[in-house]
C-alpha positions in Angstrom: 45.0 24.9 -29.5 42.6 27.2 -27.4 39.8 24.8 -26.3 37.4 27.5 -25.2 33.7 27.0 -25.2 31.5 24.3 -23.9 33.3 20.8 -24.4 31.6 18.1 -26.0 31.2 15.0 -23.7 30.8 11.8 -25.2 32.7 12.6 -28.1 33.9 9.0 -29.5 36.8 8.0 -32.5 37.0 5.2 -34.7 39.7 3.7 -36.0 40.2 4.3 -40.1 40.1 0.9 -40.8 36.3 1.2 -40.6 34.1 0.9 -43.5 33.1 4.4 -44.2 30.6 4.2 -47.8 27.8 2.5 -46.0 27.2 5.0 -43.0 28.1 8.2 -45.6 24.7 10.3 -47.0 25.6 11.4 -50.9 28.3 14.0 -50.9 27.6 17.9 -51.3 27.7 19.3 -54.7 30.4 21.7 -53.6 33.2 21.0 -51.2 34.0 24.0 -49.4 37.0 26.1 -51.2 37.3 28.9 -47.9 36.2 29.3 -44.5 35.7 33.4 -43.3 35.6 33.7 -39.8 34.2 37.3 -38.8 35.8 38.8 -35.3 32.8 41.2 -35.0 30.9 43.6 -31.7 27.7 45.0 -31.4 29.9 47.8 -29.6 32.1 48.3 -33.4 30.6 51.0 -35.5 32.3 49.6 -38.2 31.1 46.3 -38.1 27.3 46.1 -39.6 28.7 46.9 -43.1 31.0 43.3 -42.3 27.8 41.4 -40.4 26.2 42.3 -43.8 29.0 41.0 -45.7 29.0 37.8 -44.0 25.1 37.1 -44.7 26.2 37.1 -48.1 29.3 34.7 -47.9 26.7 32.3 -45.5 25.0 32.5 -48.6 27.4 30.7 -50.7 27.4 27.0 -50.8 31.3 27.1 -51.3 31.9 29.2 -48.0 31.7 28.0 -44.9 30.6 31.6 -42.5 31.2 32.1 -39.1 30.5 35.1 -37.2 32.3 35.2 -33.7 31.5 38.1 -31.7 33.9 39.3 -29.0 33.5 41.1 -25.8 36.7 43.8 -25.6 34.2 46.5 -26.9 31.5 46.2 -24.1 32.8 48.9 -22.0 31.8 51.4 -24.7 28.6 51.2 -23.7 26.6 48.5 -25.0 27.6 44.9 -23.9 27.4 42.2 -26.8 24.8 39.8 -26.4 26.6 37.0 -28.6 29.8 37.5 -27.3 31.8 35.4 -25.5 35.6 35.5 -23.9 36.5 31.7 -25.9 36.4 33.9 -29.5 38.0 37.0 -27.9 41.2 34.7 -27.3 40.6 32.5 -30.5 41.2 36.0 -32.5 44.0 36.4 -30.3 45.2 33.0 -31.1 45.4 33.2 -34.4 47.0 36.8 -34.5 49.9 35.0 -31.8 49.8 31.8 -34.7 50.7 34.7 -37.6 52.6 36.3 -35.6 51.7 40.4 -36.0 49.7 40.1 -33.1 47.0 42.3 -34.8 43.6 42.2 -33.2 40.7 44.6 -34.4 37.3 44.8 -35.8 35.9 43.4 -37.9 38.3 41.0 -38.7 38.0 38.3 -40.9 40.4 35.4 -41.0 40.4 33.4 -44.2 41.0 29.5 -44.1 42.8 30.2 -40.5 45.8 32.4 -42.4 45.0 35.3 -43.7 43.9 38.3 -41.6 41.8 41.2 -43.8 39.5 43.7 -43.0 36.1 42.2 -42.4 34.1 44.5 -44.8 36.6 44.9 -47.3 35.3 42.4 -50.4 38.6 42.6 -52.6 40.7 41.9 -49.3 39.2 38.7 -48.4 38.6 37.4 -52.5 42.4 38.1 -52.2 43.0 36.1 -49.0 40.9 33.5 -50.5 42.8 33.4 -53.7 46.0 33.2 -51.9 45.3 30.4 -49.2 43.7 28.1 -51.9 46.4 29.0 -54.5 44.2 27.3 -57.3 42.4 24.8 -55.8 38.6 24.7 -55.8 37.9 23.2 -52.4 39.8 22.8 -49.3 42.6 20.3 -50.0 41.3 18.1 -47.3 37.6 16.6 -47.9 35.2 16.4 -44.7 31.7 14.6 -45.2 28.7 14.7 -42.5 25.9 12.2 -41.7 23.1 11.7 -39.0 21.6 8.6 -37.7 19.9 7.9 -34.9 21.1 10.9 -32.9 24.4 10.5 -34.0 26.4 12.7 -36.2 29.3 10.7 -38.0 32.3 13.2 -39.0 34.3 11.2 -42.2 37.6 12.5 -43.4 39.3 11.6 -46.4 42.8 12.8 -46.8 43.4 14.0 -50.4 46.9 13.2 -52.5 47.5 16.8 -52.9 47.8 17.9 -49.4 51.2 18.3 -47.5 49.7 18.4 -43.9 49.1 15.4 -42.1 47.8 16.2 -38.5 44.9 18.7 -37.9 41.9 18.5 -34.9 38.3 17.9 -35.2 36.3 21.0 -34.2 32.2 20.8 -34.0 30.9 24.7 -33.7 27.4 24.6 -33.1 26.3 28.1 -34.7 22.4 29.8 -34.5 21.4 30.3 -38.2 20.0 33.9 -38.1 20.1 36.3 -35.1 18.3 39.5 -35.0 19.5 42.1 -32.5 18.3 45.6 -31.7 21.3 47.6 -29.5 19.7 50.0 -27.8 22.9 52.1 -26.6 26.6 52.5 -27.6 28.1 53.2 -31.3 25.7 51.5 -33.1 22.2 52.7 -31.0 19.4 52.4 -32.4 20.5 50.0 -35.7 18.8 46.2 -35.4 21.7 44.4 -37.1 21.1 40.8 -38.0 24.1 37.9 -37.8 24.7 35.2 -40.0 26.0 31.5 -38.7 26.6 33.1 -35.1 28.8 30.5 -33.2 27.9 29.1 -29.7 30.5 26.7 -28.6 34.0 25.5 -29.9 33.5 21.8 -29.3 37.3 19.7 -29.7 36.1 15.9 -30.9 39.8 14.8 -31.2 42.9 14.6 -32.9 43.5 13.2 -37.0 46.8 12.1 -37.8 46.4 11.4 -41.6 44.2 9.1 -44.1 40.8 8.5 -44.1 39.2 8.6 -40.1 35.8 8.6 -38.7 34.5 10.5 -35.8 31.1 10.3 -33.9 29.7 13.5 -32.0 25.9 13.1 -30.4 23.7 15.7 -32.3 22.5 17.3 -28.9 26.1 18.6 -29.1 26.6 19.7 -31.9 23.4 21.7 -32.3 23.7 22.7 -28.7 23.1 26.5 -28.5 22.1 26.8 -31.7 20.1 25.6 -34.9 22.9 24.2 -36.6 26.5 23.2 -36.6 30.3 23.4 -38.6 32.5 21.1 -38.5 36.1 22.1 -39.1 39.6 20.5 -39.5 42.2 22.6 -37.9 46.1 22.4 -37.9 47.9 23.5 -34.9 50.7 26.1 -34.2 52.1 26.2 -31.4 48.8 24.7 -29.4 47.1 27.7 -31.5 44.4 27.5 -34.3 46.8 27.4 -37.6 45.2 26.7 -41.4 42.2 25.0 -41.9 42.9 22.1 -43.9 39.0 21.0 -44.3 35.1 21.9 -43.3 31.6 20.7 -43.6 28.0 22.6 -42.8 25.8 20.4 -41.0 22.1 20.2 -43.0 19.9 23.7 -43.6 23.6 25.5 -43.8 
């Protein structure tokens, strides 16, 4: 998989066969049944109605929302102050993993399989329907905690799910982020982003069954005001379907 971003250092793993229960705060109400990952630009005229959409899917404690902004459209005028080149190729990734090699926005991908149209409600419920094919939450469960500094990453593999190998990914994100773009397609609109990511952190590899991972909370939150943790397959080295997810506290 693409490791762009800032790497985590001092990222540690435990072995399974440690007692999880004790060091675990009370699970959320609501595992997460989808993660929607908007490709979006300050430069894309037709992204504020999908930056919209996404405050409202941040909203929902089911959804995990991530808004990754991507620089391909600063020539047009206006350069992207949240953009970065590591979410440029991670939409690239994932169009190489699904092989149509489509790349637009706004894009949102849906559980890391399903490409649709980032402001297009019906299209993603769809996408979520299909990549969840009945189930209420993601098939693999992922449970946070903090002590001390620490952020301790459990998973717990479920009966029901075929895949056994995935990464640990910790994406610090900034909650809320106000912007007023002053030139370019969208002059003159202030346009506010939702769960804005600032690093794609890899903490390391799970192979299966329950695991526990350790990530210092300076990295997790570093960038921004809070963090996502997400379990990832792999295609091909590229981001493939997200087999589980967690927000870290205030998300």
């Amino acid at each position: 998989m693409f490791h762009g971003g800032i790497m985590a250092s001092r990222l540690r793993f435990f072995p399974a066969a440690l007692a999880l229960a004790a060091l675990l705060q009370p699970a959320r109400a609501e595992q997460p049944r989808a993660v929607v990952e908007l490709f979006t630009s300050q430069g894309c005229s037709s992204c504020p109605p999908a930056d919209a959409l996404l405050v409202e899917y941040s909203r929902q404690p089911d959804i995990v929302a991530l808004s990754l902004p991507v620089n391909y459209w600063d020539y047009l005028g206006w350069k992207d102050t949240l953009a970065h080149v590591a979410f440029t190729e991670r939409q690239k990734a994932y169009a190489h993993s699904r092989k149509d090699r489509q790349v637009f926005t706004p894009q949102m991908i849906v559980n890391g399989k399903k490409s649709s149209i980032g402001s297009d409600r019906d299209q993603i419920e769809q996408a979520i329907q299909a990549t969840t094919k009945g189930r209420k939450a993601l098939p693999v469960q992922v449970k946070l905690s903090e002590t001390n500094g620490t952020v301790t990453i459990a998973v717990e593999e479920t009966p029901d799910t075929a895949q056994r190998e995935g990464e640990i990914w910790v994406l610090p994100v900034l909650r809320s982020q106000t912007v007023p773009i002053e030139r370019g397609e969208n002059r003159g609109k202030t346009i506010t982003y939702a769960n804005v990511v600032r690093g794609l952190n890899r903490v390391g590899e799970w192979r299966g069954g329950s695991a526990r991972f350790e990530v210092p909370l300076e990295t997790a939150l570093k960038g921004g005001d809070g963090y996502v943790v997400l379990l990832q397959s792999t295609d091909a080295a590229r981001p493939g379907v997200i087999l589980g997810a967690a927000k870290g506290p205030g998300l």
